[in-house]
C-alpha positions as CSV (number, residue, x, y, z in Angstrom):
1,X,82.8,116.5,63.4
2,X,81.6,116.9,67.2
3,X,83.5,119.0,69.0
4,X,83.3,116.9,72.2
5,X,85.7,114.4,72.0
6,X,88.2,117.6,71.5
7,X,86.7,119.8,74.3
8,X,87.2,116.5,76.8
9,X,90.6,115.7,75.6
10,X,91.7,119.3,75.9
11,X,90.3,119.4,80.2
12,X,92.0,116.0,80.8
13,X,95.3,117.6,78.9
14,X,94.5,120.4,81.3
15,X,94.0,119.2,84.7
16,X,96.6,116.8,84.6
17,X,99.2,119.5,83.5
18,X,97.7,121.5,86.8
19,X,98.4,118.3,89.0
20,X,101.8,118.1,88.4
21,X,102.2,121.9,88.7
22,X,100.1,122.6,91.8
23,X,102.9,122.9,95.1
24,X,102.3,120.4,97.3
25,X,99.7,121.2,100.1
26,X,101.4,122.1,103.4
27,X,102.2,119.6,105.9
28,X,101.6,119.5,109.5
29,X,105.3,119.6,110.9
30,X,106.2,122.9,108.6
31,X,103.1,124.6,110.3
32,X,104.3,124.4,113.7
33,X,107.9,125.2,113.8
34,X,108.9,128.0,115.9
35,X,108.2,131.4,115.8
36,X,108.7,132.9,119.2
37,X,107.8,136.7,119.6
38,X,111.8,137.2,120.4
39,X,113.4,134.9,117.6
40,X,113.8,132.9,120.8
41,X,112.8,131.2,124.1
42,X,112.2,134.3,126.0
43,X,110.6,133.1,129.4
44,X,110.0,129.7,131.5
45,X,108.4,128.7,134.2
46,X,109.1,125.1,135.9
47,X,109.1,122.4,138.9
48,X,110.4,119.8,140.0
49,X,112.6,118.2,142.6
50,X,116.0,118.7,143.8
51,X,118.4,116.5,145.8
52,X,119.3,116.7,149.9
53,X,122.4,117.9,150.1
54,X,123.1,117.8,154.2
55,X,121.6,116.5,156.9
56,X,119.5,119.5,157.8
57,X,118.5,120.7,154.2
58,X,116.0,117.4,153.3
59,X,113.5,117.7,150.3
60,X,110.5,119.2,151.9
61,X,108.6,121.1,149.0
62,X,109.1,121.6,145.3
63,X,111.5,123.3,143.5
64,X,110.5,126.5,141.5
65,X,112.2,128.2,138.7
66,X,111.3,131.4,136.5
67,X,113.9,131.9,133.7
68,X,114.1,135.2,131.8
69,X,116.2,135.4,128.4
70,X,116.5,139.0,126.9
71,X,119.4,137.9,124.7
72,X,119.2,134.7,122.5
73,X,122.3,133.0,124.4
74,X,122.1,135.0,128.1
75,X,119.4,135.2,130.5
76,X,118.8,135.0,134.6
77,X,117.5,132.2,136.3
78,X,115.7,132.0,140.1
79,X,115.2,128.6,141.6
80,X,113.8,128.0,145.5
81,X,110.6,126.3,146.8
82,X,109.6,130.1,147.1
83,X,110.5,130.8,150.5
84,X,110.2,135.0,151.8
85,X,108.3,134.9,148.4
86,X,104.9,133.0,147.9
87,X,105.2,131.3,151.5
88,X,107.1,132.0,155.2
89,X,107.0,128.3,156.4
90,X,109.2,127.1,158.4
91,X,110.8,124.6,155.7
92,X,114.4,124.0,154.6
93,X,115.3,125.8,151.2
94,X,118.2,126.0,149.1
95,X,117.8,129.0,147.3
96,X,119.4,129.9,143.2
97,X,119.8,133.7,141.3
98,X,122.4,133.1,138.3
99,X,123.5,134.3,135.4
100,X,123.1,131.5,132.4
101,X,125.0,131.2,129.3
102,X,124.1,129.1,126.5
103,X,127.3,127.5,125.4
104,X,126.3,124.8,122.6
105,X,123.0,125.1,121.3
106,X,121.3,122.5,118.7
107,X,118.1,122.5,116.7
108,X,115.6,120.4,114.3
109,X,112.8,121.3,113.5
110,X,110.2,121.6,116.9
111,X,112.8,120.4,118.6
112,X,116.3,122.2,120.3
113,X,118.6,121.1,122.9
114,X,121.5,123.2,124.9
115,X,124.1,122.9,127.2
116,X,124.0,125.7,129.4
117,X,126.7,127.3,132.4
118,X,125.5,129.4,135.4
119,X,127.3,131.8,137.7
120,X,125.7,133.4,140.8
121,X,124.5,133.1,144.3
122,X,123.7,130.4,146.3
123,X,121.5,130.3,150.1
124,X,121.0,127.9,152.1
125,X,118.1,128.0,155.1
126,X,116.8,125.8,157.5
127,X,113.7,127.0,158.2
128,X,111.7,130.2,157.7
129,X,113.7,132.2,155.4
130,X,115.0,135.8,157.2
131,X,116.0,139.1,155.1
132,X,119.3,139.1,153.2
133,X,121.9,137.1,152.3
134,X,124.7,136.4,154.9
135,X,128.3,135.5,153.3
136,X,131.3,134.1,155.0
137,X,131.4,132.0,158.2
138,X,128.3,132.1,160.2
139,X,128.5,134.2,163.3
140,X,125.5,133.2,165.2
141,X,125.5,131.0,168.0
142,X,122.7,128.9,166.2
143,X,122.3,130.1,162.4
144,X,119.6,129.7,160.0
145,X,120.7,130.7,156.4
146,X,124.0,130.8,155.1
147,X,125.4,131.9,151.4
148,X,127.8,131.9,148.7
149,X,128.7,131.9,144.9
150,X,128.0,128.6,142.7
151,X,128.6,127.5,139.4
152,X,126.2,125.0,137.4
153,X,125.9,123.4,134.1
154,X,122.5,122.5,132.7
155,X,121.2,119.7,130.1
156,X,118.2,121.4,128.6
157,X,115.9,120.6,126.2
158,X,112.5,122.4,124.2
159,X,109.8,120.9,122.5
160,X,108.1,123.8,120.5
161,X,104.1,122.7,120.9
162,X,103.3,125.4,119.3
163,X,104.7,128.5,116.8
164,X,104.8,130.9,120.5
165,X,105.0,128.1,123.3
166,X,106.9,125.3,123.7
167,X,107.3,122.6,126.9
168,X,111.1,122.1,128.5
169,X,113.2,120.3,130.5
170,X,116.3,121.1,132.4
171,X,118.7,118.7,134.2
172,X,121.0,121.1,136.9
173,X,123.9,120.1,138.2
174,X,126.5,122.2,140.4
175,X,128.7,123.4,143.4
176,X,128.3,126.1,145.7
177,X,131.2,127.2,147.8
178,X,129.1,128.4,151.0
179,X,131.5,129.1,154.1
180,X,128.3,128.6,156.7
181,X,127.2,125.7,155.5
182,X,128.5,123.2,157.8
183,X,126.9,124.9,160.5
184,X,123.7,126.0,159.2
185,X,122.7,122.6,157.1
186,X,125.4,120.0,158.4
187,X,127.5,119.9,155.5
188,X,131.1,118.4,155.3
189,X,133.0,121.7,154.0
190,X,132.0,124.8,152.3
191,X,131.4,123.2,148.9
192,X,127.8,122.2,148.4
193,X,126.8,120.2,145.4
194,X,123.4,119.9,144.1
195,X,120.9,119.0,141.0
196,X,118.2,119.5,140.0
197,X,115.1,118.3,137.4
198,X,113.1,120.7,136.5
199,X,109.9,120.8,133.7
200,X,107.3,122.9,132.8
201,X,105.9,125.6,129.9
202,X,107.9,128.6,127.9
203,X,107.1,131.3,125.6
């Protein structure tokens, strides 16, 4: 009796136990999810646009933020169209540093969203930025800058583009209780709202 009818019934018996037992290949959305070097977003850099908030503080350049996050849920944010920094224009500026906490945080796959709150310091300048901060009621007979503590809340969300990158967005909204306002950008009172948009890249 020929063997090969046996030997071809014995590799089809074969293969198609190995089909059913081979693990699927993997797919294209499991390759991609997140792996940040710190289990987390760790740094972000964005612009955007922010809204005039008095008569003398108009939207005259972009706004800039750098966010650094040490700890998964606490980091320090910087915001300002980089006046005293990267330029000394005379251009109005309305100048962020604060504290941010992540308060409700929610994730799927290459995709997270957060609600985040901010504390910290608030400037506001009408022109060339000058050394310092200056608190309280302004004391100058025609003042330029002018700050005071603020509290925000932001809408953010992350699109992980990659296992170590991802692209954000980041809707900031706020009050700042600045006691020279009113004479320095034309406000009504001391309290200052603002909010911001904000997009850009992360690691």
């Amino acid at each position: 009796m020929s063997r090969r009818p046996i030997l071809i019934a014995l590799m089809h018996v074969t293969l198609t136990a190995s089909a059913y037992a081979a693990p699927p290949p993997p797919t294209g959305s499991r390759a991609t999810l997140p792996r940040p070097v710190a289990g987390h977003a760790l740094l972000e850099l964005r612009g955007g646009a922010s809204a005039p908030t008095g008569p003398n503080l108009p939207i005259q350049r972009a706004t800039l933020c750098g966010e650094l996050t040490p700890l998964r849920r606490i980091g320090v944010e910087s915001c300002g169209n980089g006046a005293g920094t990267l330029h000394n224009d005379a251009v109005a500026d309305f100048f962020h540093i604060r504290a941010r906490v992540t308060a409700l945080e929610l994730s799927r796959g290459r995709a997270e969203g957060a609600l985040v709150v901010g504390v910290g310091i608030a400037e506001v300048t009408r022109t060339a930025d000058a050394p310092g901060l200056r608190f309280g009621q302004a004391s100058e007979a025609n003042p330029i800058e002018a700050a005071g503590s603020e509290l925000s809340f932001s809408a953010k969300g992350r699109w992980w583009a990659t296992e170590k990158a991802h692209l954000v967005g980041d809707l900031n909204i706020g009050v700042a209780h600045i006691p020279g306002a009113p004479a320095v950008v034309g406000t009504q009172g001391s309290a200052v709202p603002f909010a911001t948009f904000t997009a850009g890249l992360g690691f």
